[in-house]
N, C-alpha and C positions, 0 to 999 in steps of 0.2 A: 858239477857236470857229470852226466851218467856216463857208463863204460859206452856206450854208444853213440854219444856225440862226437867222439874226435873220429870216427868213420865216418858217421851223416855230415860232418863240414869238409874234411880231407875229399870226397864225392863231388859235391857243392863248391870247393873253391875249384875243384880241376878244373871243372865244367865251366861254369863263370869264367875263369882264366881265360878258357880256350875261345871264348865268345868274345872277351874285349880285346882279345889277340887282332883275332880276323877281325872283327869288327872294326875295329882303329888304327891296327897296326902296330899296338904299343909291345914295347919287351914281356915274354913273360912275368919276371919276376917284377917290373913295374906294375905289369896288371895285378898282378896278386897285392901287392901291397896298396894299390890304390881300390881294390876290393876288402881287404882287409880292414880299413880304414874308418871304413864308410859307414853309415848309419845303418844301410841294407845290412850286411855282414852283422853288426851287432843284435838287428831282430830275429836274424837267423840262429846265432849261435844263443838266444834268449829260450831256453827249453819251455819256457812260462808260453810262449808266442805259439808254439809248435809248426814252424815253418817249415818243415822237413813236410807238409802238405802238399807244398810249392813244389812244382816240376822245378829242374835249372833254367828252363827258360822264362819263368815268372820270374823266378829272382834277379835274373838278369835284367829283365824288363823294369823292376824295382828299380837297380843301380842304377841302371841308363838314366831313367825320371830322377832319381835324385841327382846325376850330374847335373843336366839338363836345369832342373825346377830347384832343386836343392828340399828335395823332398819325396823320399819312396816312394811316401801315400798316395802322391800325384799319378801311381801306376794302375791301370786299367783293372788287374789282380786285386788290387786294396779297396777302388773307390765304388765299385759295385754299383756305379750308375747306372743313366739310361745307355749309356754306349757298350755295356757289355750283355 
């Protein structure tokens, strides 16, 4: 991991955190760890991906589609269809 990854994710979980906060109403530290978790989170912290591309609110959009689908991909951001 480069010297600059644990700032581009410490950024990225605040952010995310604070979206599935409002968004669901869940604890912070539940959200963090149910973002932590997740498949999203692990493409992100993947340097090889370079997802630091992502505003916070794509990656968030990511997490939500893999609650929901159980799959990132399934997010608008990834699947570069006719709908975007």
């Amino acid at each position: 991991m480069s010297n600059i990854m644990p700032f581009i994710l410490s950024h990225y979980n605040s952010e995310i955190v604070k979206r599935i906060c409002g968004k669901y109403g869940i604890e912070p530290m539940d959200a963090l760890r149910r973002f932590l978790l997740s498949e999203t989170y692990h493409m992100l912290a993947d340097e090889e991906l370079e997802m630091w591309d992502f505003s916070p609110l794509g990656i968030f959009d990511m997490w939500e589609n893999e609650q929901i689908t159980g799959d990132p991909g399934n997010s608008l951001y990834l699947r570069r269809d006719e709908y975007v």
